[in-house]
C-alpha positions in Angstrom: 31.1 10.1 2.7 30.1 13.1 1.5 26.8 14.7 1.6 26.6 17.1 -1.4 26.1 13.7 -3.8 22.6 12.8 -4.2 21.3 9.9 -1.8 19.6 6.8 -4.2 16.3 6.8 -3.6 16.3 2.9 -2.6 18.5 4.1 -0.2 16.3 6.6 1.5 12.9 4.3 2.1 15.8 2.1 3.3 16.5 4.5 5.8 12.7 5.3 6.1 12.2 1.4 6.9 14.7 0.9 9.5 17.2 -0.6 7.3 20.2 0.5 6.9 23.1 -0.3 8.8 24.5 2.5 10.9 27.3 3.8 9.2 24.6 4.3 6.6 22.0 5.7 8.1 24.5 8.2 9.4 25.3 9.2 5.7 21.5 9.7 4.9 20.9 11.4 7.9 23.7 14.4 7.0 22.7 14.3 3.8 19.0 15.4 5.3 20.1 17.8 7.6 22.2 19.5 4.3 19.1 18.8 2.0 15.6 20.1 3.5 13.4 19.8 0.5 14.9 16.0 0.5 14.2 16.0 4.9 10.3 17.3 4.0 9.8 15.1 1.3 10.4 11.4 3.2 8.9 13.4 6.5 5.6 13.2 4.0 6.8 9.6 3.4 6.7 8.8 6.7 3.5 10.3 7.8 2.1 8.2 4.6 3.2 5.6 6.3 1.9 5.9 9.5 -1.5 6.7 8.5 -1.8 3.5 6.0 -0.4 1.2 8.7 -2.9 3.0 11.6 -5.5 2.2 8.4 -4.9 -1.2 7.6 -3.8 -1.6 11.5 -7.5 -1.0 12.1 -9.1 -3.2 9.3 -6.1 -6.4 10.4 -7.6 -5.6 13.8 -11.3 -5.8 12.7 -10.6 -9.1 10.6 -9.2 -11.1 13.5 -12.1 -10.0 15.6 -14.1 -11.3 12.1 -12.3 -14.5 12.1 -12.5 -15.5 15.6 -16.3 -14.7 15.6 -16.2 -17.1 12.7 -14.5 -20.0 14.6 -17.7 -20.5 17.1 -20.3 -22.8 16.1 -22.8 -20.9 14.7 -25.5 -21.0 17.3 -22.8 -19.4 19.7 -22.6 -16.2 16.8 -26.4 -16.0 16.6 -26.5 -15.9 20.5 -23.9 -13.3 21.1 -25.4 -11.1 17.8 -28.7 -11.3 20.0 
């Protein structure tokens, strides 16, 4: 495949996500190293992502802890609040 045509953007936050079968990935991957501003932009892209699931990793994390606090009687919760 060639890399100077442009990559679809469906198929770059396919690469992003893990999803593209090899040969593909390959493609995207030359067409990246060819294509810098492209290579910087889903870098940002992927840093985005990181830092929304480390956020919402953090607030899943804090509603299990919620949840399970919720599924002792309540005299248990107002014993281990005290």
């Amino acid at each position: 495949m060639s890399t100077r045509r442009r990559i679809p953007e469906k198929d770059l936050h396919a690469y992003l996500d893990g999803e593209l079968p090899p040969e593909r990935a390959a493609a995207v991957e030359a067409y990246l190293r060819k294509h810098e501003d492209e290579a910087r932009r889903l870098a940002a892209y992927r840093a985005d992502g990181e830092a929304i699931r480390r956020i919402f990793g953090l607030a899943i994390g804090r509603r299990k802890e919620r949840d399970a606090d919720d599924d002792q009687p309540a005299e248990r919760r107002v014993a281990a609040e005290a």
